[in-house]
N, C-alpha and C positions, 0 to 999 in steps of 0.2 A: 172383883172387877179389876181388868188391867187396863192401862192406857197403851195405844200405839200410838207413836209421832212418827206419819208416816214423808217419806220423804221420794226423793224420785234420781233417779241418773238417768243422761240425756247423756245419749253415746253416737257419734255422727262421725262415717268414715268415708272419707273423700277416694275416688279412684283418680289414678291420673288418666291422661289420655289415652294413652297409649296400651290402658286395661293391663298393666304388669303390676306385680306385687307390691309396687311403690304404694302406701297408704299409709294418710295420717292419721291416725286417730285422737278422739279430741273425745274426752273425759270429763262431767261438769258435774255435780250435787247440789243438788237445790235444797233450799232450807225452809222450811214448813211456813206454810203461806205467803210465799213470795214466789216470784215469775222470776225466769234467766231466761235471756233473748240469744240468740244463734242464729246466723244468716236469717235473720227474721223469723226464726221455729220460736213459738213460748209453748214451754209445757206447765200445765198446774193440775196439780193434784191434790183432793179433798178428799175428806175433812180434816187440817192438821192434826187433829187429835182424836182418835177412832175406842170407845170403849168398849170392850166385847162383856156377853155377858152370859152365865154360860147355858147351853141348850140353844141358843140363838143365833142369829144369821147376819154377818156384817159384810161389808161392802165398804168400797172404794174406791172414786173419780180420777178417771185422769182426760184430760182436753190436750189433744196435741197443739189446736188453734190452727196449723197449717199441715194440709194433707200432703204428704211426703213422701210414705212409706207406707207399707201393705201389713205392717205388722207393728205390732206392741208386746213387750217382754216387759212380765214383772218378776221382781225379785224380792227377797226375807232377807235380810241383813242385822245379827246378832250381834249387840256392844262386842267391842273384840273378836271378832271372826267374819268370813269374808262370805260375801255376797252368796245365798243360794238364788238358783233359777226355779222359779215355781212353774211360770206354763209361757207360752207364746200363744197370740190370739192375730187372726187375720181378719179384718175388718166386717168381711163379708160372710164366711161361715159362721154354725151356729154353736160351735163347740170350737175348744181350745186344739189348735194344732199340734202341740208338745207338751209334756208335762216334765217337772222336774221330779227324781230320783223320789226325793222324799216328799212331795205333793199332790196326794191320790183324787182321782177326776170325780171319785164319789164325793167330796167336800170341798175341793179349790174347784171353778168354773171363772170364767169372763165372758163379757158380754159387749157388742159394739151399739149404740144408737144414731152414730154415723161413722164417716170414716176418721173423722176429730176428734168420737167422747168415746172413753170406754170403761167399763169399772169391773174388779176385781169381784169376787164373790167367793166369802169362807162361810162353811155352814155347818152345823152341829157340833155349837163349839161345847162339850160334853164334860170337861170337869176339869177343878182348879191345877192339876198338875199340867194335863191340857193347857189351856191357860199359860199358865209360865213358858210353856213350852215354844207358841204362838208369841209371846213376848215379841217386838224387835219392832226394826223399820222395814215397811213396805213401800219398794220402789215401781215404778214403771219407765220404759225407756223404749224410746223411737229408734232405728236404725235410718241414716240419711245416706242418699248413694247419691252421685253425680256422676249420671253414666254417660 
């Protein structure tokens, strides 16, 4: 058995008025069971600590709390190495709208149960190299516009 300590990035990019390339972006990580607040956005995502086990199917909460945006991206983040994108999910369809490179739609999926909850879904987790493999921090993140 491995442990995940999953954690989350909360990425909100302001447009100006004027709709020109001027954007701030504004970059936060949350630390495993505790809320960060943003113009009033909290995002929390469970279960701090996720054990897979293997042949099994695990899953992962994320609560925007305030409905903002029409999409959620999650991401794999490996000690020392930089953030993969697994898929993008839009509130309302029933499958994942993108997937990342190395994240096959036969075993990553996500799911919405409103437009605030949504949870991650890895399945047939198949054997301990597997396993290590699957190791890291599992993020989700909101995109904010202010159009």
């Amino acid at each position: 058995m491995k442990a995940l300590s999953p954690l989350f990035i909360l990425h909100s990019v302001h447009h100006s008025a004027d709709h020109t390339d001027n954007m701030l972006p504004t970059l936060c990580v949350l630390l495993p069971a505790l809320a960060w607040v943003s113009s009033q956005k909290v995002l929390t995502q469970t279960p701090s600590v996720l054990t897979e086990q293997q042949g099994k199917t695990i899953s992962m909460d994320c609560n925007i709390a305030k409905y903002e945006s029409n999409f959620v991206h999650w991401y794999k983040q490996i000690p020392q190495s930089a953030p993969q994108f697994v898929l993008s999910f839009y509130h309302s369809h029933s499958s994942p709208a993108e997937y990342g490179a190395d994240f096959p739609s036969s075993r990553f999926t996500s799911k919405a149960s409103s437009n605030i909850d949504y949870q991650l879904i890895i399945s047939n987790v198949e054997h301990i190299s597997q396993l290590q493999q699957e190791s890291g921090v599992n993020r989700c993140s909101s995109l904010e516009q202010d159009v």
